[in-house]
Backbone as CSV, one residue per row, in Angstrom:
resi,resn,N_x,N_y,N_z,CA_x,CA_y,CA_z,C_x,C_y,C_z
1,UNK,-15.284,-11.839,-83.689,-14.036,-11.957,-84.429,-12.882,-12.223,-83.477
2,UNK,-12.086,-12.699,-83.969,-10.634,-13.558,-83.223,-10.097,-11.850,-82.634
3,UNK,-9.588,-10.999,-83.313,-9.289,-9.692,-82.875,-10.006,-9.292,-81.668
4,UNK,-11.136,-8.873,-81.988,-12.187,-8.750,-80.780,-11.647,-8.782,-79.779
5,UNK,-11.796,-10.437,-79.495,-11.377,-11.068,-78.510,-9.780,-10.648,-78.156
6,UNK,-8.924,-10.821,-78.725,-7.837,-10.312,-78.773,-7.627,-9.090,-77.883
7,UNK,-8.435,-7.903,-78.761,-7.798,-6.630,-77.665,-8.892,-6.663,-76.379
8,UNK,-9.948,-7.446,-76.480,-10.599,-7.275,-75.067,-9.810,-8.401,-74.154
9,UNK,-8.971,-9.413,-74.311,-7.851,-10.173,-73.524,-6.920,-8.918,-72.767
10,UNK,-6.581,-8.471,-73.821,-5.245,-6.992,-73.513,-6.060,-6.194,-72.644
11,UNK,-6.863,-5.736,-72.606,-7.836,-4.785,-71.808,-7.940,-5.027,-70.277
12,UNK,-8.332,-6.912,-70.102,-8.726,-7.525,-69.329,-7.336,-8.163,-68.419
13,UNK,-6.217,-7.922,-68.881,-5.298,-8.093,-68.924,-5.000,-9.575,-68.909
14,UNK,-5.659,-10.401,-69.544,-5.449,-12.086,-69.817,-4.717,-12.011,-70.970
15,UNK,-3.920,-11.098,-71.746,-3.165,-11.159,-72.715,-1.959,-11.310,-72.469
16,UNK,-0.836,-12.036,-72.663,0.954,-12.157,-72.105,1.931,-12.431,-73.200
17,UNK,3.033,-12.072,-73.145,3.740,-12.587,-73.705,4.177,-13.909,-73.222
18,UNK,3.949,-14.897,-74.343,4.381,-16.221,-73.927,5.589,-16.515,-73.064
19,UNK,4.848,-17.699,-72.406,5.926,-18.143,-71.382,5.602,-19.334,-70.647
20,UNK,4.803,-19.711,-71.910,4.777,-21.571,-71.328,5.814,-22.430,-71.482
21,UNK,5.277,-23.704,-70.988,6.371,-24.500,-70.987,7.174,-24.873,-72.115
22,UNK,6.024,-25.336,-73.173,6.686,-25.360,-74.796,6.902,-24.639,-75.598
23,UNK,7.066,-23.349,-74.519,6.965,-22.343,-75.921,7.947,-22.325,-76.771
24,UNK,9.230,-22.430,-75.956,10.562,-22.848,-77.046,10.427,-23.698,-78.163
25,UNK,10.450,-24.749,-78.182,9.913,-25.791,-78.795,8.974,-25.195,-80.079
26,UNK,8.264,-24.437,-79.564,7.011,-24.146,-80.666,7.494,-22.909,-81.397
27,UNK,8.215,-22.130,-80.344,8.547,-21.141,-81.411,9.925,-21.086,-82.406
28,UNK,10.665,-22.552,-81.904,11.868,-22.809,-83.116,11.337,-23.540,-84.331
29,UNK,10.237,-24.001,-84.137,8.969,-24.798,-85.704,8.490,-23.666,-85.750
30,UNK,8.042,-22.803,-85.678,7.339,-21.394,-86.307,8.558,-20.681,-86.849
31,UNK,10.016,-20.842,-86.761,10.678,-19.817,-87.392,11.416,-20.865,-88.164
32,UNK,11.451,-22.159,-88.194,11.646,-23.006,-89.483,11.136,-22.982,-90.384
33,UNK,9.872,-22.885,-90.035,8.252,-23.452,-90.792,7.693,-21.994,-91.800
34,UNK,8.108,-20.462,-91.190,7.569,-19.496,-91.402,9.225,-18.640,-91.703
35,UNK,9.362,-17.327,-92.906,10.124,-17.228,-92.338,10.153,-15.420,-92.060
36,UNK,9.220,-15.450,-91.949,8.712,-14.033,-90.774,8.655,-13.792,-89.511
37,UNK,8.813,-13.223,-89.034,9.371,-12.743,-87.337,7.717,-12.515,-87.472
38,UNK,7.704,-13.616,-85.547,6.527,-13.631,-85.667,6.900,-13.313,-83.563
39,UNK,5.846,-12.368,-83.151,5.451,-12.301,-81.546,4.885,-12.981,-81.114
40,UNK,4.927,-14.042,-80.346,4.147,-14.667,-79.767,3.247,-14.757,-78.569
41,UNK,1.934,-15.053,-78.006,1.745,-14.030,-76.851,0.384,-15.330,-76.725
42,UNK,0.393,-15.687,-75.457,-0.471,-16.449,-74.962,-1.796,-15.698,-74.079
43,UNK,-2.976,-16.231,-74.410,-3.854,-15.854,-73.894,-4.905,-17.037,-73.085
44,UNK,-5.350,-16.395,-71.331,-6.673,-17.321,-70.682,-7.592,-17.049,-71.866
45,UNK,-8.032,-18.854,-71.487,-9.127,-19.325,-71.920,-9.005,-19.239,-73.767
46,UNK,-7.977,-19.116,-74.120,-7.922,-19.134,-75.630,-8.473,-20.741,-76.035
47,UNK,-9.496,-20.828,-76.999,-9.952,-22.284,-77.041,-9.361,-22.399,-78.654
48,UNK,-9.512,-23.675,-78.930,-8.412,-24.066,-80.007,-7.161,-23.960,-80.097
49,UNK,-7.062,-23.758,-81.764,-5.566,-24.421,-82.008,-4.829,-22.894,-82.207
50,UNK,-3.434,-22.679,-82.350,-3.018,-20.944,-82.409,-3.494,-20.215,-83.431
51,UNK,-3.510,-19.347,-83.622,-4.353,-18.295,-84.906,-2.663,-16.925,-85.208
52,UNK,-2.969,-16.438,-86.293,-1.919,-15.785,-86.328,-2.278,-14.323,-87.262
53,UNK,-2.384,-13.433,-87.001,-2.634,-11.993,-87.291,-1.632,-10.794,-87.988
54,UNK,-1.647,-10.263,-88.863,-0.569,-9.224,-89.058,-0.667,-8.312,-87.919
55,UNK,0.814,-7.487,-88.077,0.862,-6.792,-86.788,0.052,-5.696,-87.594
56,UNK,-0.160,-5.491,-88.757,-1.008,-4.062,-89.300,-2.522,-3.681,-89.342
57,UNK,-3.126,-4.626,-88.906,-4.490,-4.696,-88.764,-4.912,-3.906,-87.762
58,UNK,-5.838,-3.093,-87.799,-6.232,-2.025,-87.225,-7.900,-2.570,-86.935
59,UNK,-7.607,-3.132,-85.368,-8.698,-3.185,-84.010,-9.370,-1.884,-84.313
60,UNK,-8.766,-1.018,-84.064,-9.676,0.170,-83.621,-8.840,1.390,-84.880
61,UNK,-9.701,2.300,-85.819,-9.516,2.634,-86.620,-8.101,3.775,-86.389
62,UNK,-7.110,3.752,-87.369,-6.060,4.253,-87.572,-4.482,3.645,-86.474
63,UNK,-5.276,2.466,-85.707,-4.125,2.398,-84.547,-4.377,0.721,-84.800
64,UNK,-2.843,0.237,-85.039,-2.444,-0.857,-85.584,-2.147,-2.232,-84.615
65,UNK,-2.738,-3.072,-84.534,-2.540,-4.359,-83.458,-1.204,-4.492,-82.930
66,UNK,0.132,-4.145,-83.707,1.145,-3.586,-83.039,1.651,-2.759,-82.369
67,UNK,1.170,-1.708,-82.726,1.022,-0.729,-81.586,0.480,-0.701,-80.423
68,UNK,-1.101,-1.459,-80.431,-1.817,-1.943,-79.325,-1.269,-2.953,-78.042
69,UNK,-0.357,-3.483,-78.977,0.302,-4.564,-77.949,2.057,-3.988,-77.541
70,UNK,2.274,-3.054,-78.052,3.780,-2.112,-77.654,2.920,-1.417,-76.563
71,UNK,1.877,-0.971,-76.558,1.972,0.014,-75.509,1.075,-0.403,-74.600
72,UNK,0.142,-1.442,-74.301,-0.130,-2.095,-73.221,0.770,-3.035,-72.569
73,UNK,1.432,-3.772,-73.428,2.292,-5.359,-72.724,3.871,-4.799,-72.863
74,UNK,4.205,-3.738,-73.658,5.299,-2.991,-73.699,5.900,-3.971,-74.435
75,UNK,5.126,-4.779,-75.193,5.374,-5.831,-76.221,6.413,-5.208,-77.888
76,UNK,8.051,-6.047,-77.587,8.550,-5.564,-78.879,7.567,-6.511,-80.555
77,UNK,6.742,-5.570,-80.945,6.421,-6.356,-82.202,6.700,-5.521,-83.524
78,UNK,7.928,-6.299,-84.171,8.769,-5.072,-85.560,7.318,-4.813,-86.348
79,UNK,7.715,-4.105,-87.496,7.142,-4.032,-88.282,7.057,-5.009,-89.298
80,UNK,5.641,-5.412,-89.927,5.479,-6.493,-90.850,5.766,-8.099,-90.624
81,UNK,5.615,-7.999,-89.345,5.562,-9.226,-88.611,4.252,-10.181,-88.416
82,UNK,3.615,-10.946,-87.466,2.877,-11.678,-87.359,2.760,-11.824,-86.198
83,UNK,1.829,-11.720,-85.208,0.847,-11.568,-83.717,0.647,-12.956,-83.973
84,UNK,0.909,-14.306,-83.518,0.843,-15.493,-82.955,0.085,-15.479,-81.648
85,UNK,-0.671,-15.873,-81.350,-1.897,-15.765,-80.248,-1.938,-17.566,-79.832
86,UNK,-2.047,-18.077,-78.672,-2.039,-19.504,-78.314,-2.366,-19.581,-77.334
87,UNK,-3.175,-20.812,-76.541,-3.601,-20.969,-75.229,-2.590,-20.752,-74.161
88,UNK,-2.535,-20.923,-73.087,-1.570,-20.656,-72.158,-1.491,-22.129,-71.591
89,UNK,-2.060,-22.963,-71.633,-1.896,-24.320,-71.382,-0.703,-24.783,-72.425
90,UNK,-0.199,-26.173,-72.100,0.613,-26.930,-73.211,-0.108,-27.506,-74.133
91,UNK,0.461,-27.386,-75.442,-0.404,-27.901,-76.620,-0.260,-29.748,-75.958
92,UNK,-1.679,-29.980,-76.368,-1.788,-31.672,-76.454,-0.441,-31.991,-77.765
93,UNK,0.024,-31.467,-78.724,0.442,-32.204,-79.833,1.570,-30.616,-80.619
94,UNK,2.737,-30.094,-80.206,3.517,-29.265,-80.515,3.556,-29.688,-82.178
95,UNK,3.810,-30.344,-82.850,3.581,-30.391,-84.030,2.215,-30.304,-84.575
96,UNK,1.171,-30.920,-83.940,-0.276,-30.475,-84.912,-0.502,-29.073,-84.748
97,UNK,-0.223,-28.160,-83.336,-0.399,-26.744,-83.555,0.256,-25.835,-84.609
98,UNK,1.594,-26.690,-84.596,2.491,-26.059,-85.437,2.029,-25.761,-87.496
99,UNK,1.035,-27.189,-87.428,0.485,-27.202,-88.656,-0.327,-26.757,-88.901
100,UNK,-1.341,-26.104,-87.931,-2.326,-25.445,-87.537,-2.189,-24.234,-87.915
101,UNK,-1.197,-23.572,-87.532,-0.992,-22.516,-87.199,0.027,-22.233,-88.757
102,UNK,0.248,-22.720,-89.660,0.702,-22.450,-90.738,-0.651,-22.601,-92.025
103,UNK,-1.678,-23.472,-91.691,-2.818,-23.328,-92.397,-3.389,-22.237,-91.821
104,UNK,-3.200,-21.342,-90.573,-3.755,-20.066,-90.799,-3.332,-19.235,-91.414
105,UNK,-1.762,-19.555,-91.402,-1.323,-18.311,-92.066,-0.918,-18.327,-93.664
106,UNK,-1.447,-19.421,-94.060,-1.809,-19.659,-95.463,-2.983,-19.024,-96.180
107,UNK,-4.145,-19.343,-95.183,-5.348,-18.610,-95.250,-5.014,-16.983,-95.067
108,UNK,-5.065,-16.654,-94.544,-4.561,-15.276,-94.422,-3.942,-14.495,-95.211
109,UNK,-2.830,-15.564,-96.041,-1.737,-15.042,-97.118,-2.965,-15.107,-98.605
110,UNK,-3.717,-15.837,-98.407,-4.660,-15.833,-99.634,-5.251,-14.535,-99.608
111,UNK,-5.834,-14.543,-98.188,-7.056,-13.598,-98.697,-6.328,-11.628,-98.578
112,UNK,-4.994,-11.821,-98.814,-4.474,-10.363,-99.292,-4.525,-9.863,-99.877
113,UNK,-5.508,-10.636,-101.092,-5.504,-9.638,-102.545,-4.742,-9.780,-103.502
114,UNK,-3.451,-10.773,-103.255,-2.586,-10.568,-104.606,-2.979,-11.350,-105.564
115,UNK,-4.095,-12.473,-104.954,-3.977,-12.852,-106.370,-5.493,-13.288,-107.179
116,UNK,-5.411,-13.514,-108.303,-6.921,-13.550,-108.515,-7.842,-14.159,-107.782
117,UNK,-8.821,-14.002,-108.023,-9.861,-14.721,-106.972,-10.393,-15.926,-107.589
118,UNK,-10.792,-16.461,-108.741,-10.441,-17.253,-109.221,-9.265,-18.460,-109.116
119,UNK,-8.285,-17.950,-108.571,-7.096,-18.923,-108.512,-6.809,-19.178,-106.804
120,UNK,-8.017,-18.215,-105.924,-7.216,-18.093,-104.697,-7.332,-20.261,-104.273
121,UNK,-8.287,-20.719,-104.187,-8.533,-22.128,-104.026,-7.523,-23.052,-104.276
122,UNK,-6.736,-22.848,-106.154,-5.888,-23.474,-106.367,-4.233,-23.383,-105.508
123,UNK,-4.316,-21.698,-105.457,-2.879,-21.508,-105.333,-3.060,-21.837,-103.497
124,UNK,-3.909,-21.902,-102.633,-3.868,-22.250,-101.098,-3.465,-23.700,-101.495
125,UNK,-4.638,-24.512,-102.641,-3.991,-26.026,-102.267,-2.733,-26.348,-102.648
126,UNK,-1.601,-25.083,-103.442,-0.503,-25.909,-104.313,-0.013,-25.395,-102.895
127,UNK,0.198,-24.427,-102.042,1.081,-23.939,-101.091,0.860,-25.310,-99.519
128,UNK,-0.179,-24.984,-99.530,-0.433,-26.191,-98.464,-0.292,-27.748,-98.744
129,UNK,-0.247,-28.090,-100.386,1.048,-29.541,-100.684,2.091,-29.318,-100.468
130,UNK,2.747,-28.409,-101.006,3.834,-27.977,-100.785,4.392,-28.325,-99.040
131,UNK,3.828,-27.658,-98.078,4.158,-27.556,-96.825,3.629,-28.741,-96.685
132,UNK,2.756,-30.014,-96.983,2.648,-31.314,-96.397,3.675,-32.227,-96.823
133,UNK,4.588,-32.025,-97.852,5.453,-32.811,-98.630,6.622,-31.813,-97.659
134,UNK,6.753,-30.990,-97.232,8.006,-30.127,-97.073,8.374,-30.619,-95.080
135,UNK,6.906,-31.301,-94.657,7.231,-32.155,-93.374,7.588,-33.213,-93.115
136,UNK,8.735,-33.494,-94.259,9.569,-34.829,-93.831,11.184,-34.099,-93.924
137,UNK,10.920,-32.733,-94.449,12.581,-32.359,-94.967,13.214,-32.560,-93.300
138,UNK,14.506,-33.063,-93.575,15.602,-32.971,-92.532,15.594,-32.159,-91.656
139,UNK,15.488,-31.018,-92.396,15.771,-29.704,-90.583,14.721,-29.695,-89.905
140,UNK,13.775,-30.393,-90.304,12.455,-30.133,-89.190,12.152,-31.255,-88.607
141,UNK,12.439,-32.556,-89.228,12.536,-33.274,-88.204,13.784,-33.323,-87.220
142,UNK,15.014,-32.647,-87.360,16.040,-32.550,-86.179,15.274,-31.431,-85.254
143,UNK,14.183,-31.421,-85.580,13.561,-30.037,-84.335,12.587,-30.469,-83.519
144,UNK,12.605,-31.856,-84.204,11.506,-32.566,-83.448,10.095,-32.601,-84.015
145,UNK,10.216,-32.731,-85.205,8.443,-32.535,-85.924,8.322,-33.601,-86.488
146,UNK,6.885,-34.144,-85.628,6.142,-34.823,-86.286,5.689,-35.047,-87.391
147,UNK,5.867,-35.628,-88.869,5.031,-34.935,-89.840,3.473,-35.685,-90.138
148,UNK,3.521,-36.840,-89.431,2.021,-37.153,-89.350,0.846,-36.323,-88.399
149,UNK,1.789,-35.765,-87.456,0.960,-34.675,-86.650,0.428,-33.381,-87.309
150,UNK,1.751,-33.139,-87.620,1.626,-31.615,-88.409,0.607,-31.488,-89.628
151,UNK,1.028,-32.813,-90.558,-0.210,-32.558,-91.177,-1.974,-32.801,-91.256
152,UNK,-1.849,-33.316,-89.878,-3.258,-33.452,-89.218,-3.530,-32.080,-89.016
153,UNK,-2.556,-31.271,-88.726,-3.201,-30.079,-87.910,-3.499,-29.108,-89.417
154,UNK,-2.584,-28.813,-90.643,-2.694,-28.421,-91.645,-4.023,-28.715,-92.250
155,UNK,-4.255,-29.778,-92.216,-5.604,-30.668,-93.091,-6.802,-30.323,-92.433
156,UNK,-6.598,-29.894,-91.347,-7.723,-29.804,-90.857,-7.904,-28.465,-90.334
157,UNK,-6.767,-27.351,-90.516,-7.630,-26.270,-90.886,-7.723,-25.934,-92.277
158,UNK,-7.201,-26.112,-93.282,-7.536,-26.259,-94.476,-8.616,-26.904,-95.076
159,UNK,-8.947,-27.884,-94.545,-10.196,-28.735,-94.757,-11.536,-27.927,-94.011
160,UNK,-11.373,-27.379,-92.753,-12.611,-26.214,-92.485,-12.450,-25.181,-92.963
161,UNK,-11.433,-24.580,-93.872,-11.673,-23.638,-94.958,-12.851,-24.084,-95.962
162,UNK,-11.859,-25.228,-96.091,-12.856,-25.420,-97.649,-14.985,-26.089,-97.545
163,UNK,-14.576,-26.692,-95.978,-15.942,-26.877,-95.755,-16.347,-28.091,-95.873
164,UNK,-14.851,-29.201,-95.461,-14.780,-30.393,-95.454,-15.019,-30.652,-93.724
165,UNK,-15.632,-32.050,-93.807,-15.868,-32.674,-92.135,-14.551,-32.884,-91.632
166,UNK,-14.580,-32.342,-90.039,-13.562,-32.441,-89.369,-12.703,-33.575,-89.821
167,UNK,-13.419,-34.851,-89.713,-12.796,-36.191,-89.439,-12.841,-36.763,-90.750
168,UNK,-12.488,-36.066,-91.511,-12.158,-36.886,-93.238,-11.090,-36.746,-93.479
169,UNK,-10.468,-37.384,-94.259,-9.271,-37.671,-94.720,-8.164,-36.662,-95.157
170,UNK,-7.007,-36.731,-95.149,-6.422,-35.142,-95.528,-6.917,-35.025,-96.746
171,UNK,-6.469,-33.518,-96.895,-7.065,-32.813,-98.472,-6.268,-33.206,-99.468
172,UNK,-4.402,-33.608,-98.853,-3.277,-33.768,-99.402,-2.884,-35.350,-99.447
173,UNK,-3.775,-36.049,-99.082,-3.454,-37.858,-99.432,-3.501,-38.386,-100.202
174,UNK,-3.442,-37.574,-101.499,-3.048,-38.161,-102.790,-2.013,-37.400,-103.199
175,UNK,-0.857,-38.127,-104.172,0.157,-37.552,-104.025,0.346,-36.682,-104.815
176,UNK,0.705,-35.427,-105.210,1.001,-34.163,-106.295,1.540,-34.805,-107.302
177,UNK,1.207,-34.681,-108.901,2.249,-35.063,-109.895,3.382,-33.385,-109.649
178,UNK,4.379,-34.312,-110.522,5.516,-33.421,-110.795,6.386,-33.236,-109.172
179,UNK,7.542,-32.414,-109.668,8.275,-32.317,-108.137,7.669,-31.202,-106.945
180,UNK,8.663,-31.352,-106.148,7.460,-30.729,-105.563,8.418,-29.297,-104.968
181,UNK,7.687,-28.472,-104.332,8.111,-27.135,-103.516,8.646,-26.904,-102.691
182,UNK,10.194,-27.434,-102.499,10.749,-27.307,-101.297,10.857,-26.597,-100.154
183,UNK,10.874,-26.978,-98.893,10.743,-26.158,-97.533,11.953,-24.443,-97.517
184,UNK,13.188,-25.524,-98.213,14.285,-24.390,-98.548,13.196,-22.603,-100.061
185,UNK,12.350,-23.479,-100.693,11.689,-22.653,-101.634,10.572,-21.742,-100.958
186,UNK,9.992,-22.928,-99.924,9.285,-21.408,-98.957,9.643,-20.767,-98.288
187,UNK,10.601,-21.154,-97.670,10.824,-20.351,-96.474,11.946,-19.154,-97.185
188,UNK,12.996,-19.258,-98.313,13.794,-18.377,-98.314,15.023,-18.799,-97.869
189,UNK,15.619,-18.021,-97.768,17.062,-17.240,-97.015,16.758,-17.916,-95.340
190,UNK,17.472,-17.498,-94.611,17.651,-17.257,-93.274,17.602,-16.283,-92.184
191,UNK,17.425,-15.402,-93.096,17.177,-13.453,-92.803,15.841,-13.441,-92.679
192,UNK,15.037,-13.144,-91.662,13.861,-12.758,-91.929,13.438,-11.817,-92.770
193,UNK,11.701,-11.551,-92.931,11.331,-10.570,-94.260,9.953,-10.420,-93.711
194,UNK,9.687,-9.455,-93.892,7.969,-9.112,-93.775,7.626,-9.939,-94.755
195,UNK,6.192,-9.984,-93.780,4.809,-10.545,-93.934,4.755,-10.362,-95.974
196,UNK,4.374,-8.611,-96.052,4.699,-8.396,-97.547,5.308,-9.207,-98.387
197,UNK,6.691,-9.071,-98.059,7.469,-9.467,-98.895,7.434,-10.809,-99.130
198,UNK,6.995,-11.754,-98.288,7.245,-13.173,-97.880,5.954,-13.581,-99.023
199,UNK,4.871,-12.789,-99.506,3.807,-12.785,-99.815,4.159,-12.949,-101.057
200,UNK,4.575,-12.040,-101.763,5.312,-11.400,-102.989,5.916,-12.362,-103.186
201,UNK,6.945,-13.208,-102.497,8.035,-14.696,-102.525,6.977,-15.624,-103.792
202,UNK,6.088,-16.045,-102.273,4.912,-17.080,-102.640,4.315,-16.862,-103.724
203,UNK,4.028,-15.099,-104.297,3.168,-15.500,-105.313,4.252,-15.565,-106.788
204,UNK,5.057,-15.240,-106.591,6.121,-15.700,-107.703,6.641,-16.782,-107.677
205,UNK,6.718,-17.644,-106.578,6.968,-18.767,-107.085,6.064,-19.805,-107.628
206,UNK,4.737,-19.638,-107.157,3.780,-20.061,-107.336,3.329,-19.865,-108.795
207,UNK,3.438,-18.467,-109.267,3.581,-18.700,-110.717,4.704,-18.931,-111.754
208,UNK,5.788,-18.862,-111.086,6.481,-19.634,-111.985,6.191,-21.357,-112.078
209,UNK,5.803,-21.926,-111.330,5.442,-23.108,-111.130,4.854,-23.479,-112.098
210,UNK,3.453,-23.010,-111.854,2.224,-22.987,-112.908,3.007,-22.448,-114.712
211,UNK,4.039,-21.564,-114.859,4.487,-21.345,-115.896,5.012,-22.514,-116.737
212,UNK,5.884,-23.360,-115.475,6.638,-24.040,-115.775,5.625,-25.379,-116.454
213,UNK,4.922,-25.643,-115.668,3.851,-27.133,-115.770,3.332,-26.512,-117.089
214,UNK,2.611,-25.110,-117.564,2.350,-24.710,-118.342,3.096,-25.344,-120.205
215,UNK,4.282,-24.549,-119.886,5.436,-24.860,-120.765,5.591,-26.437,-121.390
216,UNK,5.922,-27.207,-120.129,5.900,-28.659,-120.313,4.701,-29.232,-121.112
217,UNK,3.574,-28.818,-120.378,2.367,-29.598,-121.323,2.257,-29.236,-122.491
218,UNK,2.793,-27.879,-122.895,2.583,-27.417,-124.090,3.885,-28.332,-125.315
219,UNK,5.119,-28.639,-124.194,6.044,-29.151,-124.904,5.282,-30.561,-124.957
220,UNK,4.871,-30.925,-124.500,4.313,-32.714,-124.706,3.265,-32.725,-125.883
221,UNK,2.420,-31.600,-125.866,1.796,-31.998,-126.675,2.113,-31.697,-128.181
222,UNK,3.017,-31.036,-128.132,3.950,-30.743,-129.637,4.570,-32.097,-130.081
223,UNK,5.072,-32.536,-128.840,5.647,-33.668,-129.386,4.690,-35.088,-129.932
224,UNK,3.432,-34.981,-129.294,2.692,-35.991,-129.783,1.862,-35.981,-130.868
225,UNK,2.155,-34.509,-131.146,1.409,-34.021,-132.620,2.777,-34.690,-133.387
């Protein structure tokens, strides 16, 4: 497991708080892109693309991955935040990690439980259109984002969720009917918010969405009766 590895890095002491070259860069698209306070912390020999963890997950029973990393690396990580983990090399592509690293934490936001299990499939693909349509908005390209990158990197961890071949086509290359989910609609405010709460955001808007498309079809088909 990614954790595993994680606190045996910290142990071994190959665990750091970031301090590569791009890390700036990467961590002003993670607080555009996300809008949870997230720690970031580079690790040797990390292979792939970044992965991203709640700080509440408990490595070792009753003692929380935040805590683990406050009192070895003397690492500030708030509460209800997000453990960002990344190679210590420079990304080949600061925008495909960046997309990468938001299809994890899409995945992640699914599998919390809030919402049926039945719907978890649909509501990952309406959130992850959402964020492929939301990489052309203005403030992220003044930050320097790619959005043909980014959503290479999205598609393709979303696409090894679902158990699609690396090298196929995005999941999102056909275009969504109706409007779509603005970057300003995911992300919020400007204030950060726990992990929780940010969760709670998503799944209400997500069903009002579905309410709304709901409503409409029901109004269309009144009218064609």
């Amino acid at each position: 497991m990614q954790v595993n590895s994680l606190i045996g890095g910290i142990w071994k002491g190959a665990c750091h708080m970031d301090s590569s070259a791009d890390g700036r860069h990467f961590n002003m698209l993670i607080r555009a892109l996300i809008p949870v306070q997230a720690s970031v912390f580079e690790m040797q020999d990390w292979a792939g693309h970044p992965v991203a963890m709640p700080d509440c997950i408990e490595p070792i029973p009753g003692i929380c991955l935040g805590d683990i990393l406050a009192e070895e690396l003397d690492a500030d990580v708030p509460y209800g935040s997000l453990v960002v983990i990344r190679k210590s090399d420079n990304f080949t592509n600061i925008s495909q990690a960046a997309g990468a690293l938001v299809g994890e934490v899409l995945i992640g936001i699914i599998g919390r439980g809030l919402f049926p299990m039945m719907d978890e499939d649909s509501v990952l693909h309406a959130l992850g259109q959402a964020y492929h349509h939301a990489a052309e908005a203005d403030e992220l390209l003044r930050l320097g984002l790619e959005p043909a990158a980014f959503r290479m990197g999205l598609s393709t961890v979303l696409g090894q969720y679902w158990g699609r071949p690396v090298d196929s086509h995005s999941v999102f290359a056909a275009p969504a009917e109706g409007a779509q989910i603005s970057l300003r609609a995911l992300t919020g405010t400007e204030t950060p918010v726990t992990l929780n709460q940010w969760t709670l955001r998503l799944k209400a808007l997500v069903e009002a969405r579905s309410a709304r498309r709901a409503f409409e079809d029901q109004r269309g088909n009144v009218r064609i009766s």
